[in-house]
C-alpha positions in Angstrom: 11.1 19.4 25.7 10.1 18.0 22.7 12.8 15.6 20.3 11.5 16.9 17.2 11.5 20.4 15.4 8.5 22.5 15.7 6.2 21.1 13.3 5.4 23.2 9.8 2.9 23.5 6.8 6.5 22.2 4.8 7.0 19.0 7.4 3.1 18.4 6.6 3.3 18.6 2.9 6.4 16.4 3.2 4.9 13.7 4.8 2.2 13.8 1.9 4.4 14.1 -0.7 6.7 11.5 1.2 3.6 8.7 1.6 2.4 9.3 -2.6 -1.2 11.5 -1.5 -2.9 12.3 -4.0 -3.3 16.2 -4.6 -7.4 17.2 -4.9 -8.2 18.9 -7.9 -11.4 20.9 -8.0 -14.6 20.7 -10.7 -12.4 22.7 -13.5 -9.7 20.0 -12.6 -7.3 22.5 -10.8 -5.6 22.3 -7.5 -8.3 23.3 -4.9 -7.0 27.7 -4.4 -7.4 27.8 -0.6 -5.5 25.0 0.8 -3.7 22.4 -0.7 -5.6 19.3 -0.1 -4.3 16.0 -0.4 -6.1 12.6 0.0 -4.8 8.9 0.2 -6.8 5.7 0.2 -6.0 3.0 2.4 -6.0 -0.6 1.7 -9.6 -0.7 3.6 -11.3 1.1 1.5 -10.9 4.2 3.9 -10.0 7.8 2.6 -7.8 10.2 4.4 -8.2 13.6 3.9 -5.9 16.5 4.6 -5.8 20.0 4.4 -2.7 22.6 4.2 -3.0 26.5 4.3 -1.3 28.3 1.6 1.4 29.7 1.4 2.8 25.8 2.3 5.8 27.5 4.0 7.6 27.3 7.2 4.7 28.6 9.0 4.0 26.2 12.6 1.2 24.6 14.0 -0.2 25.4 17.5 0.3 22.3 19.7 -3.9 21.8 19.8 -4.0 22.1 15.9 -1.2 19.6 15.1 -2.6 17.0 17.3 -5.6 17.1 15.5 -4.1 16.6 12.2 -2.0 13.8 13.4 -4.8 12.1 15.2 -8.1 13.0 12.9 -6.2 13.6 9.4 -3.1 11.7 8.9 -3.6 8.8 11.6 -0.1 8.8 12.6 1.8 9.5 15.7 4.2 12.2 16.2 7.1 9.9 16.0 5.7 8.2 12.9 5.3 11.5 11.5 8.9 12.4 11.8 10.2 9.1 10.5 8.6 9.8 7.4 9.5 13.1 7.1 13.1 13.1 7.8 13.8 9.3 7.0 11.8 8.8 4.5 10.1 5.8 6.5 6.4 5.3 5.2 3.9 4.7 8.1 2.6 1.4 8.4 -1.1 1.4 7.5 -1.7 -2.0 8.8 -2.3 -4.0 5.7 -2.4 -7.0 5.3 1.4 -9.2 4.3 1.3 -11.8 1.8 4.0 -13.9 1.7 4.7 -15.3 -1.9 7.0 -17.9 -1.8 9.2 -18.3 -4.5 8.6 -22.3 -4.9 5.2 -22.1 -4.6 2.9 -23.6 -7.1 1.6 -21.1 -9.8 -2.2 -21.2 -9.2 -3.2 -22.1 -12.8 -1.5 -25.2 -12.1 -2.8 -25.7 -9.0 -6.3 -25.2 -10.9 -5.4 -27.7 -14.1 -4.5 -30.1 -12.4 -7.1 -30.1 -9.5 -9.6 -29.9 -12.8 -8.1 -32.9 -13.8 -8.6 -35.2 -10.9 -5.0 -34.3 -8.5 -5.9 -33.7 -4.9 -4.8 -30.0 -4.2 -2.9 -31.0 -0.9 -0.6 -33.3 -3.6 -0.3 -30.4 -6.1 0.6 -28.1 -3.2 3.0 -30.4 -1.9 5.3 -30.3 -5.2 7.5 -28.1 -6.8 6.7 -25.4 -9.4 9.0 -27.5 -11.9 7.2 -30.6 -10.8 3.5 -29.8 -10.6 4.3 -28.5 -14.4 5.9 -31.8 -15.5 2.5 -34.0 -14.1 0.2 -31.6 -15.6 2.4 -32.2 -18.9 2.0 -35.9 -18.0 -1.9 -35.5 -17.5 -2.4 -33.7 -20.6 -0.1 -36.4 -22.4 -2.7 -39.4 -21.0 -6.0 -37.1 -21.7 -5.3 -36.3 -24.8 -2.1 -38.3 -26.2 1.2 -37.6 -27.2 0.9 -34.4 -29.4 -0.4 -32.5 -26.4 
């Protein structure tokens, strides 16, 4: 027996509308008349494509039907799925995390002062406040006081 509701055209539009796919417009720049099509590029350059009947209504999917769309068109699980749809929990698409620290030196100062002779491991071993004061002191000694 199954945890989660039978699934419908409304839980797939949902789940698109849910994770920001785009809708596909057709040549005159209209939503495409037969289905409602929705794609959604991934952080690798990939492109999912869906497809939803219309009327998008509480119609449900034949078992065989709605594992194909979970496997071949949304790349999701079933339990993936239903966190998005009910909780509002976007699927994680595997991208990659970067980590911005918030005392981490700008790179433009990073770059000045590397350009001006400062190892990189010394720069990146300051604080924002104190890389900025010794390229302030660099520019003072390069080009004098009024700089």
């Amino acid at each position: 027996m199954s945890k989660h509701p039978a699934p419908t055209r409304e839980h797939h539009d949902d789940f698109c509308t849910t994770e920001r796919w785009q809708l596909v417009r057709g040549a005159a720049g209209k939503p495409v008349a037969h289905h409602r099509t929705y794609e959604l590029t991934l952080w690798d350059g990939r492109i999912l494509r869906t497809r939803i009947s219309k009327p998008v209504d509480t119609s449900t999917y034949g078992a065989s039907m709605w594992s194909h769309i979970l496997r071949e068109q949304l790349e999701v699980d079933a339990g993936t799925f239903w966190d998005c749809v009910q909780n509002g929990t976007l699927p994680d698409r595997g991208a990659p995390v970067t980590k911005v620290h918030k005392d981490a030196v700008p790179y433009f100062l990073v770059h000045a002062l590397t350009e001006m002779g400062v190892d990189e491991n010394d720069v990146l071993a300051l604080a924002p406040a104190e890389a900025a004061a010794l390229l302030a002191e660099k520019m003072k000694q390069q080009f004098g006081e009024d700089a």
